[in-house]
C-alpha positions as CSV (number, residue, x, y, z in Angstrom):
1,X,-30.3,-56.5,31.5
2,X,-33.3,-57.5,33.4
3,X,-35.0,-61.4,31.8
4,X,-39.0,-60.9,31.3
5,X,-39.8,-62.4,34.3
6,X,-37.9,-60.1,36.3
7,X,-39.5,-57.1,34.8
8,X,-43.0,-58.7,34.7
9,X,-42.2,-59.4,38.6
10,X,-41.4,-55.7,38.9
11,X,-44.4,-54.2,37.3
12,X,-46.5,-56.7,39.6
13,X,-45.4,-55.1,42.6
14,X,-45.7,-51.7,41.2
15,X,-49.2,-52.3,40.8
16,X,-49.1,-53.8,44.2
17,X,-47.9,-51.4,46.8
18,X,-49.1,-52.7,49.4
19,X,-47.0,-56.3,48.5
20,X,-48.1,-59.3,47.5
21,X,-46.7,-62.7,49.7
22,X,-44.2,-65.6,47.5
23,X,-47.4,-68.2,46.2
24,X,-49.4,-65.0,45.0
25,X,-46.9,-63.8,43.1
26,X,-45.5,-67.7,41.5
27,X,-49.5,-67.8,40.6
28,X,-49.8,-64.7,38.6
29,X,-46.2,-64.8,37.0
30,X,-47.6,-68.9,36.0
31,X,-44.3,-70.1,37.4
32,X,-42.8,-72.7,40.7
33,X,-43.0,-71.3,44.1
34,X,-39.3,-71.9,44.6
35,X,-38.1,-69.9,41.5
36,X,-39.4,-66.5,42.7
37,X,-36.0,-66.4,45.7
38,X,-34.3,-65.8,42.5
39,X,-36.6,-63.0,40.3
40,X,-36.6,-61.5,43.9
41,X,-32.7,-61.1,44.2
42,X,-32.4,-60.2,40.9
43,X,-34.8,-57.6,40.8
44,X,-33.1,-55.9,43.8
45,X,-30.0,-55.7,41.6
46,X,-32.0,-52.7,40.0
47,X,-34.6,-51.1,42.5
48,X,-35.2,-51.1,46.2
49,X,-37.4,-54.3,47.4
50,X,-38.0,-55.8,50.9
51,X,-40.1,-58.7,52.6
52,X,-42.5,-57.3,55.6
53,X,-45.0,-59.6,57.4
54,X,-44.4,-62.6,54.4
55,X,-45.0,-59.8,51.9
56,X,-43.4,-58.8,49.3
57,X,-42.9,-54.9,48.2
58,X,-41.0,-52.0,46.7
59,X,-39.4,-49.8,49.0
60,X,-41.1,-46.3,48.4
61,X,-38.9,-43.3,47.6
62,X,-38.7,-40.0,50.2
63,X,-39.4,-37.6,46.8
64,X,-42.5,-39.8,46.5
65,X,-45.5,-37.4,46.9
66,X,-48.8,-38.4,48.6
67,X,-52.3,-38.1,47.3
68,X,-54.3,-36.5,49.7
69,X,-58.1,-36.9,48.4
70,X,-61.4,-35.6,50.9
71,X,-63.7,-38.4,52.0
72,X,-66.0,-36.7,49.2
73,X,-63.4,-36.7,46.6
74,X,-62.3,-40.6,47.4
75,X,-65.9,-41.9,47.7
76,X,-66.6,-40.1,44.3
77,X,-63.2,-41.5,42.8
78,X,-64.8,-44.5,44.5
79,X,-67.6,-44.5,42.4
80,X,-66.5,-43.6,39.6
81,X,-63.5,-46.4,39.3
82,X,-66.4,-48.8,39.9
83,X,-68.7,-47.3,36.8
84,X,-65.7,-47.7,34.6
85,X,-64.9,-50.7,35.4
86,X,-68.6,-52.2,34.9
87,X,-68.9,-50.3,31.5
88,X,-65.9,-50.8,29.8
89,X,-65.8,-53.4,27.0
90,X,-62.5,-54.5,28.0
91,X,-60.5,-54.2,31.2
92,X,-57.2,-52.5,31.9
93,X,-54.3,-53.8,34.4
94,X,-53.4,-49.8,34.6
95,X,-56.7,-49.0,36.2
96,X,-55.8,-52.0,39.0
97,X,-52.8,-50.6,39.3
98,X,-54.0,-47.0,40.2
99,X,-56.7,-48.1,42.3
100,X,-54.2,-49.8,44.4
101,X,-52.3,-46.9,44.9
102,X,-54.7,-44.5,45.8
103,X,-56.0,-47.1,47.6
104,X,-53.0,-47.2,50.0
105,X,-53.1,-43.3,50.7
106,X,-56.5,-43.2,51.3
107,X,-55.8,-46.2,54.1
108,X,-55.4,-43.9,56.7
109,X,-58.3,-41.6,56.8
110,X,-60.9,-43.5,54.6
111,X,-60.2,-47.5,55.3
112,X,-63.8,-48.0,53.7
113,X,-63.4,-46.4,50.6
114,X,-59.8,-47.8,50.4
115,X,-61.0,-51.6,51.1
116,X,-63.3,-51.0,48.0
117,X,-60.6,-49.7,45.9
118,X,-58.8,-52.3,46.5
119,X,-61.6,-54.9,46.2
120,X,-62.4,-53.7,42.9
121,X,-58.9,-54.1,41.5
122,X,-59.6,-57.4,42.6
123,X,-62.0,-57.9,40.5
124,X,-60.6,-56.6,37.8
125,X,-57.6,-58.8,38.2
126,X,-59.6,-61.5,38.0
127,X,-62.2,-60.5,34.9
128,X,-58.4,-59.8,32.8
129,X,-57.5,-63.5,33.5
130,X,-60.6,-64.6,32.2
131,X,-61.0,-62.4,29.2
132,X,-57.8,-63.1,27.1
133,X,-58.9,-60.4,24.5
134,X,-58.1,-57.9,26.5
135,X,-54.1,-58.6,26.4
136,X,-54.6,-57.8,22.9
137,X,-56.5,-54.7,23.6
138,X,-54.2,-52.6,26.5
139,X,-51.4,-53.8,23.9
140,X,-52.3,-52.2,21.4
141,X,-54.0,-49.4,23.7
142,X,-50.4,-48.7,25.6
143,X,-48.8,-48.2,21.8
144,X,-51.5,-45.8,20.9
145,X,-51.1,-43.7,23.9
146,X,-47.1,-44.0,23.5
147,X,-47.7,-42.5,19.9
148,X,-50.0,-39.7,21.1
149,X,-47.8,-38.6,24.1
150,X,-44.5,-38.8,22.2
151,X,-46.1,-37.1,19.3
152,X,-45.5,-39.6,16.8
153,X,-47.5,-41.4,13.6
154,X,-48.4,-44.5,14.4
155,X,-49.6,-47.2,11.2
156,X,-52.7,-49.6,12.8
157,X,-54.0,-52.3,11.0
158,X,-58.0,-52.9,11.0
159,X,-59.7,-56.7,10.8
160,X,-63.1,-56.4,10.6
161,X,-65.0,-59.8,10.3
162,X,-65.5,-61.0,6.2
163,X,-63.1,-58.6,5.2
164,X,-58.9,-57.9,4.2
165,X,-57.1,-56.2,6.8
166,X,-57.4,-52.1,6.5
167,X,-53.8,-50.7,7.1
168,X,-53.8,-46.6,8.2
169,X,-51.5,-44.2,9.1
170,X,-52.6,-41.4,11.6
171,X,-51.7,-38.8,14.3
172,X,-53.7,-39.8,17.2
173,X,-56.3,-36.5,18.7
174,X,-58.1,-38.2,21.6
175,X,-58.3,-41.7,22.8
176,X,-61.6,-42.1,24.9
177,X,-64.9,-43.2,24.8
178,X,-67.6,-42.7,22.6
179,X,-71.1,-42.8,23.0
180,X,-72.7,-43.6,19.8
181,X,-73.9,-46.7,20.4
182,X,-77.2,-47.6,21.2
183,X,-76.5,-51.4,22.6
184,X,-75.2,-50.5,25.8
185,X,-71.4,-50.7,24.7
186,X,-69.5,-47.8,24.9
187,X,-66.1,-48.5,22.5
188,X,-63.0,-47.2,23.4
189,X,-62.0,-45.2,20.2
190,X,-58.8,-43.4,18.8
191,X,-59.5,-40.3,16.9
192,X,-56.7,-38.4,15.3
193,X,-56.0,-36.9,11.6
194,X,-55.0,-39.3,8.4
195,X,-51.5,-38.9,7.3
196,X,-51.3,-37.0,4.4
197,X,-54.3,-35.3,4.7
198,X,-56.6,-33.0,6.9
199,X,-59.3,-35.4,7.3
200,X,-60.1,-36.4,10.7
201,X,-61.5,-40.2,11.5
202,X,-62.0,-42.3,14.4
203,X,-61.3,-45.9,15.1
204,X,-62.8,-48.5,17.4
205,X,-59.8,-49.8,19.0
206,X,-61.1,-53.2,19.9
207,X,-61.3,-53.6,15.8
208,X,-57.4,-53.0,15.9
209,X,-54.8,-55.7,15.6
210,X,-51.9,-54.2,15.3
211,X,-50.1,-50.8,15.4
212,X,-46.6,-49.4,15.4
213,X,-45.4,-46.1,15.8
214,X,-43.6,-44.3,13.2
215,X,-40.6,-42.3,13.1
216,X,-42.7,-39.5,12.0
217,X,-43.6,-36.7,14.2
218,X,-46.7,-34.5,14.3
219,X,-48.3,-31.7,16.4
220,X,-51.8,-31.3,17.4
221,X,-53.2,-27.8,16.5
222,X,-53.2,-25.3,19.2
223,X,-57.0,-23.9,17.5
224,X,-58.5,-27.6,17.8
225,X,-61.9,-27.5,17.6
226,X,-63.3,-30.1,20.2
227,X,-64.7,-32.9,18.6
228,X,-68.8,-33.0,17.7
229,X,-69.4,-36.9,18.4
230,X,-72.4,-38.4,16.4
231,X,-74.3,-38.0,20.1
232,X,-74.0,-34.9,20.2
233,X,-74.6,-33.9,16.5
234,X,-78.3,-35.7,17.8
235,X,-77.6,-38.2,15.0
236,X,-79.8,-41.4,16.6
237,X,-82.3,-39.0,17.5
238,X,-82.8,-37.1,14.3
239,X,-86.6,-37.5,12.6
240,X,-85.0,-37.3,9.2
241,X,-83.2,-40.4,9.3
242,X,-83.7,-43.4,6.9
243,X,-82.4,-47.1,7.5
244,X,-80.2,-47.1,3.9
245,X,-79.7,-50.2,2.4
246,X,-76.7,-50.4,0.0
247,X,-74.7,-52.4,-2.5
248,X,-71.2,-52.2,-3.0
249,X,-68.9,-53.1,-5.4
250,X,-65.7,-52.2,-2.8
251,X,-65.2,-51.6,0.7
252,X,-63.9,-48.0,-0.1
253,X,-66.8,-46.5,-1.4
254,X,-67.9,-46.0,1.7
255,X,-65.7,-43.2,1.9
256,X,-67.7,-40.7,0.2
257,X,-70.6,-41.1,3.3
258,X,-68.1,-39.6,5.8
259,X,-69.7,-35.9,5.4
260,X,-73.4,-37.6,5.8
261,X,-74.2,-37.9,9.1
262,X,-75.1,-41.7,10.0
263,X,-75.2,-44.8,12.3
264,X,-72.7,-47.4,12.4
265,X,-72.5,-49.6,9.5
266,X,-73.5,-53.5,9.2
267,X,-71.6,-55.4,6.6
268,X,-72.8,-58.4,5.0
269,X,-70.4,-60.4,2.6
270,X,-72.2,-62.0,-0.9
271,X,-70.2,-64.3,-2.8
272,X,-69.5,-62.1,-5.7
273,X,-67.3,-60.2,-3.6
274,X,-69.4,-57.2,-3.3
275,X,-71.0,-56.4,-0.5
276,X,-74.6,-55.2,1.1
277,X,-74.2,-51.9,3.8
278,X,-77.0,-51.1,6.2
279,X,-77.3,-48.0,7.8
280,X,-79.2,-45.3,9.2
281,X,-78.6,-42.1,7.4
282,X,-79.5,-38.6,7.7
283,X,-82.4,-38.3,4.7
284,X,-81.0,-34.7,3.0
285,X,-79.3,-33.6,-0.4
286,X,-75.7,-34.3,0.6
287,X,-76.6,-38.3,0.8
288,X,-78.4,-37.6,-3.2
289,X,-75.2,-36.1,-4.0
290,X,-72.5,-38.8,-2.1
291,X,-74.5,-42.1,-3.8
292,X,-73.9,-39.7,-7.3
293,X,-70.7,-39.4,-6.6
294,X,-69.9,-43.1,-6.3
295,X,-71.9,-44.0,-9.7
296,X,-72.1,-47.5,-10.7
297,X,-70.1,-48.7,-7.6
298,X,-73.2,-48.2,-5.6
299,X,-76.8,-49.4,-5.8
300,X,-79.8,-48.5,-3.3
301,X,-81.6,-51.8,-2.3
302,X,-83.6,-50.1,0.3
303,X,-86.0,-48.4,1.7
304,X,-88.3,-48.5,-2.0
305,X,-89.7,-45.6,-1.2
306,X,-86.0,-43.4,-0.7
307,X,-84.8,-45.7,-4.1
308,X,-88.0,-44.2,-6.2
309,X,-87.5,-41.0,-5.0
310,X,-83.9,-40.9,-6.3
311,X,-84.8,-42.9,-9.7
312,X,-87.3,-39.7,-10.4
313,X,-84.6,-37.6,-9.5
314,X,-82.0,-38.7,-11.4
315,X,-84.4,-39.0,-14.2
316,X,-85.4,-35.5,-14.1
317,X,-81.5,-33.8,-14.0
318,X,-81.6,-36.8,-17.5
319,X,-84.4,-34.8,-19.0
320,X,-83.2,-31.6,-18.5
321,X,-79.7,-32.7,-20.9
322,X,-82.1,-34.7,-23.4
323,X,-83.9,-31.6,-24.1
């Protein structure tokens, strides 16, 4: 059985084909120069390593295939690595890893393109070291894409700021990006199907803090529908949309607004426990009919104008029973 720093030694120079010499490797493993003689012959107890020119690498296999790219398709691999790894929220040690790789394939016939690559896992190396959250982040990323590609139900566990954890169970769709919001962040999300249940939801995965996968197993339909983003359902650019203003008695009511099309929601905590939600939301029947639906655990502070309109409402469907 291989000890952690062994492994964590061999997935360094996995990500590192093209090695990595003795002090590089104490410095990103956090441990003495003179202890890595030791990972080093340990590790070659299970896989093939050598020392070339002071460096340090895995011997590559003869079934290993090559990735032959066009100087077109490495530049625009090229590009966009580098547009990824500037708009992401948090970074990834996988992408590194990759661009390293390709990187080294692309040595011979594009050296330019392939210094880049390389540059920019550089950089990317060096942003994960500075931004701790995003250990916490490809963790719990790596288990969601384990549960999706073994097919199984995995349980995550939400903490959103002023609130009690939000524990769900679901079988992961599609883990990407979306592009709902209008700050210039683009959240990695996890959307997938609510165990239980044929309702479809999808998670921000940086609000996730934990998440294990389930011996349950699950298949995704064959006659999936792709999935109609808020972007794409034209939901910031609608002219029918009001900036709602709510007050809840619980966190769950906000349930019934899943079939109303609207922005993100901003939580603020009072100290009665209850809570105020703003939101923009489409301005049509169905939101008359979810705020109906929640009764008394839901009161409109806001706009005055969409609160009197739904006071004369309401008091006219009164009027018609009183009679």
């Amino acid at each position: 059985m291989k000890g952690e720093r062994v492994a964590q030694l061999q997935l360094l120079l996995h990500s590192h084909p093209e090695g990595l010499r003795r002090a590089e490797i104490a410095r990103r493993l956090g441990v003495h120069r003179s202890t890595i003689s030791r990972y080093v012959d340990q590790l070659k107890e299970f896989i093939d390593i050598y020392e070339e020119n002071s460096l340090i690498k895995i011997r590559g296999r003869l079934e290993d295939e090559n990735i032959a790219l066009s100087v077109y398709e490495s530049l625009a691999f090229n590009f966009s690595a580098e547009m990824l790894a500037n708009t992401a929220e948090f970074q990834n040690p996988h992408l590194a890893s990759g661009l390293r790789k390709i990187a080294l394939n692309m040595r011979s016939y594009a050296p330019k393109i392939s210094d880049n690559l390389v540059t920019l896992a550089e950089q990317i190396d060096v942003r994960l070291q500075q931004k701790k959250e995003s250990s916490q982040f490809n963790a719990i990323l790596e288990v969601l894409i384990d549960s999706w590609v073994s097919g199984r139900i995995v349980k995550v566990v939400q903490s959103l700021k002023g609130f009690d954890p939000i524990e769900t169970e679901l079988a992961p769709y599609f883990i990407g990006f979306r592009e709902e919001d209008s700050g210039g962040r683009k959240p990695i999300s996890v959307t997938g199907r609510l165990r239980h249940t044929t309702e479809i939801i999808t998670i921000d995965i940086s609000t996730i803090t934990d998440a294990t996968i389930l011996n349950e197993t699950y298949t995704i339909p064959d006659n999936l529908k792709p999935f109609k983003f808020p972007t794409e359902q034209g939901r910031y650019d609608s002219i029918d949309m009001i900036p709602l203003s709510l007050k809840m008695k619980e966190r769950s009511a906000l349930n019934a607004f899943r079939t109303v099309v609207h922005g993100k929601p901003v939580f603020e905590k009072l100290e009665d426990g209850s809570m105020i939600c703003n939101m923009d939301v489409e301005n049509s029947i169905e939101l008359y009919l979810r705020i109906i639906q929640c009764g008394d655990s839901v009161e409109i502070l806001g706009p005055k104008s969409f609160r009197d309109r739904f006071t004369k409402r309401l008091t006219k469907i009164l009027n018609l029973y009183e009679q």
